[in-house]
C-alpha positions in Angstrom: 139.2 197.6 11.5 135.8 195.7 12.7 135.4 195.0 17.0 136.6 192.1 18.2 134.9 189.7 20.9 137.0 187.0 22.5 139.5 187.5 19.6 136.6 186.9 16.7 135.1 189.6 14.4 132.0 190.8 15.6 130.4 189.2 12.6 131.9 185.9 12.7 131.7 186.4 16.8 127.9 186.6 16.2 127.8 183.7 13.4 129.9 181.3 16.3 127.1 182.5 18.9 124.3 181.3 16.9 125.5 177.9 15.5 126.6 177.3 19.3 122.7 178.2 20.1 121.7 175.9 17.0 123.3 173.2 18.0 122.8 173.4 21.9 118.6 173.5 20.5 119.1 170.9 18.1 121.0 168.4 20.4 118.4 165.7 22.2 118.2 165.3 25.8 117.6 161.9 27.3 114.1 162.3 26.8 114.2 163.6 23.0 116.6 160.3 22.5 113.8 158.3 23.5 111.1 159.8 22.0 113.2 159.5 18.7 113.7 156.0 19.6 110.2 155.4 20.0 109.8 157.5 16.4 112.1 155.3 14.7 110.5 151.6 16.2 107.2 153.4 14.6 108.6 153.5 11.3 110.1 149.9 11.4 107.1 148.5 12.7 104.8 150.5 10.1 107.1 149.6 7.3 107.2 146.1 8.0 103.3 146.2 8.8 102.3 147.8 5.7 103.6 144.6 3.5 102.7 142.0 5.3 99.4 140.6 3.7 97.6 139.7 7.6 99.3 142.0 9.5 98.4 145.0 8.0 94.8 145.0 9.4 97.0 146.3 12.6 97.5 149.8 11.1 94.3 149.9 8.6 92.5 152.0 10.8 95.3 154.4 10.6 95.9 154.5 7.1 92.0 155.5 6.4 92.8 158.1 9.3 95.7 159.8 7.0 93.2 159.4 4.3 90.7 161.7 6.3 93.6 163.9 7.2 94.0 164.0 2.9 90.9 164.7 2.1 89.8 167.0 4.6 92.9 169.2 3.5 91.4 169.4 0.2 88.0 170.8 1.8 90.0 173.3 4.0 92.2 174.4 0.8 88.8 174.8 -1.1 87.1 176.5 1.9 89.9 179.2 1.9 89.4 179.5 -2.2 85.5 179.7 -1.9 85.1 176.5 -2.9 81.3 174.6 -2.3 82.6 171.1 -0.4 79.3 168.8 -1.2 80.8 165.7 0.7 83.8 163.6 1.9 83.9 159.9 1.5 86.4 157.4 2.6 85.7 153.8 1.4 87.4 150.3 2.7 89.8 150.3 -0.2 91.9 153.2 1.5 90.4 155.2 -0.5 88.4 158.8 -0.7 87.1 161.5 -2.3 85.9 165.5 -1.8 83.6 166.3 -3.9 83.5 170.2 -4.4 82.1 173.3 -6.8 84.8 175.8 -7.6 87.6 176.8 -5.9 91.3 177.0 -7.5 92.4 173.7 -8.4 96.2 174.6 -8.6 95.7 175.0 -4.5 92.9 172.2 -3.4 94.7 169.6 -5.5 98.1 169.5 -4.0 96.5 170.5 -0.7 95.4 166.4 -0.1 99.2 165.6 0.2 101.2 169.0 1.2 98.1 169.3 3.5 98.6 165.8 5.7 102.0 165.9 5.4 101.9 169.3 7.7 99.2 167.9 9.7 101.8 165.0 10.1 105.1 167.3 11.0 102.7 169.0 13.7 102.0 165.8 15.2 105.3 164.4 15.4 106.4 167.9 16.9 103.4 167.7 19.5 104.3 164.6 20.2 107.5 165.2 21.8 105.5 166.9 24.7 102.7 165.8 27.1 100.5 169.2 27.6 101.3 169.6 23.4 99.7 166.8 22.2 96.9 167.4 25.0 96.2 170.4 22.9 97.2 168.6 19.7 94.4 166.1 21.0 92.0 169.4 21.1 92.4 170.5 17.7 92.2 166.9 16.0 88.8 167.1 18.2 87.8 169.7 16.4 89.2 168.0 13.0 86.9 165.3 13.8 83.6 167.4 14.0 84.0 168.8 10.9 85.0 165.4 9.8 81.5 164.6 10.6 79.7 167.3 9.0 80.9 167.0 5.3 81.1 163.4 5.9 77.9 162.7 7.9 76.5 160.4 5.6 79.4 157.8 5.4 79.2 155.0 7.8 83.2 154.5 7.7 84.3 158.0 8.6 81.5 157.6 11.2 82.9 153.9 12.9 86.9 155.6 12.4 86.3 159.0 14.0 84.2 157.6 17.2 87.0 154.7 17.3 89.9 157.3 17.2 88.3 159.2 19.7 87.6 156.6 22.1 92.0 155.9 21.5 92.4 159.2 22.5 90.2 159.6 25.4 91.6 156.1 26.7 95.5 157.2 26.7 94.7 160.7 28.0 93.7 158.2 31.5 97.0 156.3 31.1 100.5 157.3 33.2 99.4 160.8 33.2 98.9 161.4 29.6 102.3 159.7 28.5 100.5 157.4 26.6 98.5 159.7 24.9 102.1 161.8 23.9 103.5 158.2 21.9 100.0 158.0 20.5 100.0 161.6 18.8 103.5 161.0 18.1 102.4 157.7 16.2 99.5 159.4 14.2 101.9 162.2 12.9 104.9 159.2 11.9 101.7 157.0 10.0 100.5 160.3 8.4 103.9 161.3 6.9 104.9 157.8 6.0 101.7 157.4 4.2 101.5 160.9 2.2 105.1 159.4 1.1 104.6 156.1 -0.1 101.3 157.4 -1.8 103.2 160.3 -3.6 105.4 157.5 -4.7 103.3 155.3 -5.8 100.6 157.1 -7.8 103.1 159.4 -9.7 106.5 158.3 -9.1 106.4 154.7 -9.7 103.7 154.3 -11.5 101.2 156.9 -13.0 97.5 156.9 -12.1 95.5 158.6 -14.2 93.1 159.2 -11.2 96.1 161.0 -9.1 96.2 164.6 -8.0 99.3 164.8 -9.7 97.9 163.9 -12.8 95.2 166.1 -12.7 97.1 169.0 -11.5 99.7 167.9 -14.9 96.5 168.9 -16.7 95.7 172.1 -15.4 99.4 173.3 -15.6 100.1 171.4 -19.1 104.0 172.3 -18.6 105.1 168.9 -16.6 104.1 165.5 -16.3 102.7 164.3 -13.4 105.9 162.3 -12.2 107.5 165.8 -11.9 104.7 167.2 -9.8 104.9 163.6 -7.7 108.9 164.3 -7.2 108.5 168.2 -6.1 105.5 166.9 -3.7 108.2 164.5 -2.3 110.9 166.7 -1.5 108.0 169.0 0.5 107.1 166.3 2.4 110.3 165.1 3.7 111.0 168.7 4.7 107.6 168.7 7.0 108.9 165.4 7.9 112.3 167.0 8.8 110.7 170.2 10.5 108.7 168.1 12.4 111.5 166.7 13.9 112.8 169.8 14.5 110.6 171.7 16.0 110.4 169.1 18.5 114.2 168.9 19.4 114.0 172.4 19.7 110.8 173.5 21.5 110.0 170.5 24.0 113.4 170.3 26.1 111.7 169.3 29.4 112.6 165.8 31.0 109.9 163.3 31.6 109.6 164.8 35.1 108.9 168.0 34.2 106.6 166.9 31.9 104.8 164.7 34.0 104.5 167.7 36.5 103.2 170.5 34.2 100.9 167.9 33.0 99.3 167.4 36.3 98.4 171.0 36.0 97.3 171.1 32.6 94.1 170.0 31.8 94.5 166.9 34.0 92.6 163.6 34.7 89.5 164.1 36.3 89.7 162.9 39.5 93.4 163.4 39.9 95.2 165.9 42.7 96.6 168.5 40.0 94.3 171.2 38.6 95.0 173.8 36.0 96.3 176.6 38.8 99.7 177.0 37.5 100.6 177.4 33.4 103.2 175.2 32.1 106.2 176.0 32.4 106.7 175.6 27.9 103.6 177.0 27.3 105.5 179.7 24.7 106.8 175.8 22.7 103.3 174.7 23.6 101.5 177.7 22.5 103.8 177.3 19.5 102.6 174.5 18.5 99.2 175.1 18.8 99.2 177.8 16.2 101.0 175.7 14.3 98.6 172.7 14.4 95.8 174.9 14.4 96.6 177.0 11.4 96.4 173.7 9.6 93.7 172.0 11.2 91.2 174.8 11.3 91.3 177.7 8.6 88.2 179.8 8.2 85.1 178.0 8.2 81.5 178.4 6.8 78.5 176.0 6.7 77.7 174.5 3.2 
């Protein structure tokens, strides 16, 4: 017969200890609740915004920012397949392009939506913690030099990137970095909300010749690109999901402790805390980081 624990099987002993653990994890603390609140306004608002034909000028910076995010995931996914990237564009019309010699198309061209749609989940899971979207901040620094290098002679990316930047820098001075926290949590929501409706609307409800999808129905020749459009869909709900996730799971602090370790974590110039002590999360943080990074900054090489 197998050990018992507290009158269970071992086995189903250790199946009732880890859904307890899941479920303790998964459950939101004050804070969470909020921040989910805040996540849910987001999509609201950026639903409603996105239809209304004046209004929409309120998030139209944003959406060419997700279009960078898409297109610079193609240049990372054609780095990492030796690809040549000759130049990134994005024009007023919310659109863009990467132009590039070689590569593997079956990666670089789902890479534009899979791609964001991480870079969106590690956002919205950053953005659940001061001192992780500090460092979230950091790496979307870095996204924004390279950014400028394959896209140095577009004016547009030029007038976005210094104007995102200057958002960044500006809520990093407000209430300790809180500010900054909703605003990385904002970027990830508008990221993964766009690589949706655009999945949607270039393959699923309508086809567009000019699509990824479409071209990567070529190069396969065994579905059609609405296929392609639905399977891209499903993958990014699940980094919307595990986004969400991550979050609830890794960033359990109240707003007091995270206002605390952010004082010592790379805090404002001219205020009392320095970076003396580590935070307290920094394993969630450093978590995160990887995360972010591993998406934000594969292997790079001057072209």
């Amino acid at each position: 017969m197998p050990p018992y624990v507290d009158g269970f099987p071992v086995q189903d002993h250790n199946f009732a200890v880890f859904a307890r653990d899941a479920k303790e994890s998964l459950t939101p603390n004050s804070t969470q609740r909020t921040t989910l609140i805040v996540a849910g306004v987001y999509i609201i608002a950026i639903f409603i915004l996105w239809h209304m034909p004046y209004l929409s000028v309120i998030i139209y910076p944003f959406k060419l920012l997700t279009v960078g995010f898409h297109e610079m995931s193609h240049a990372f996914a054609g780095v990492l397949t030796c690809a040549h990237i000759h130049s990134i564009e994005l024009d007023p019309d919310e659109g863009g392009a990467t132009r590039m010699s070689g590569g593997i198309p079956w990666i670089t061209l789902p890479a534009g939506y899979l791609g964001s749609g991480l870079i969106g989940a590690a956002l919205i899971a950053c953005g659940f913690d001061t001192n992780a979207s500090k460092i979230a901040s950091l790496v979307l620094a870095a996204f924004f030099l390279f950014t400028l290098w394959w896209a140095r002679r577009n004016w547009l990316t030029w007038v976005l990137i210094l104007g995102m930047s200057g958002l960044i820098v500006l809520f990093w001075f407000v209430a300790g970095g809180v500010a900054l926290r909703y605003f990385v949590l904002f970027i990830g929501v508008m990221s993964d909300m766009y690589v949706l409706w655009d999945v949607v609307d270039d393959t699923i409800a309508r086809k567009v010749n000019g699509s990824d999808a479409s071209a990567f129905a070529e190069i396969c020749g065994c579905c059609p690109s609405q296929v392609w459009g639905v399977l891209w869909l499903i993958i990014a709900f699940a980094f919307f999901a595990a986004g969400v996730v991550v979050g609830l799971a890794a960033f359990k602090e109240s707003s007091a402790q995270q206002a605390e370790d952010a004082k010592h974590f790379l805090p404002v110039p001219g205020s009392s805390g320095a970076m003396q002590l580590l935070p307290a999360n920094l394993p969630s943080m450093a978590l995160c980081a990887a995360a972010t990074i591993a998406v934000l900054l594969p292997r790079w090489r001057l072209v």
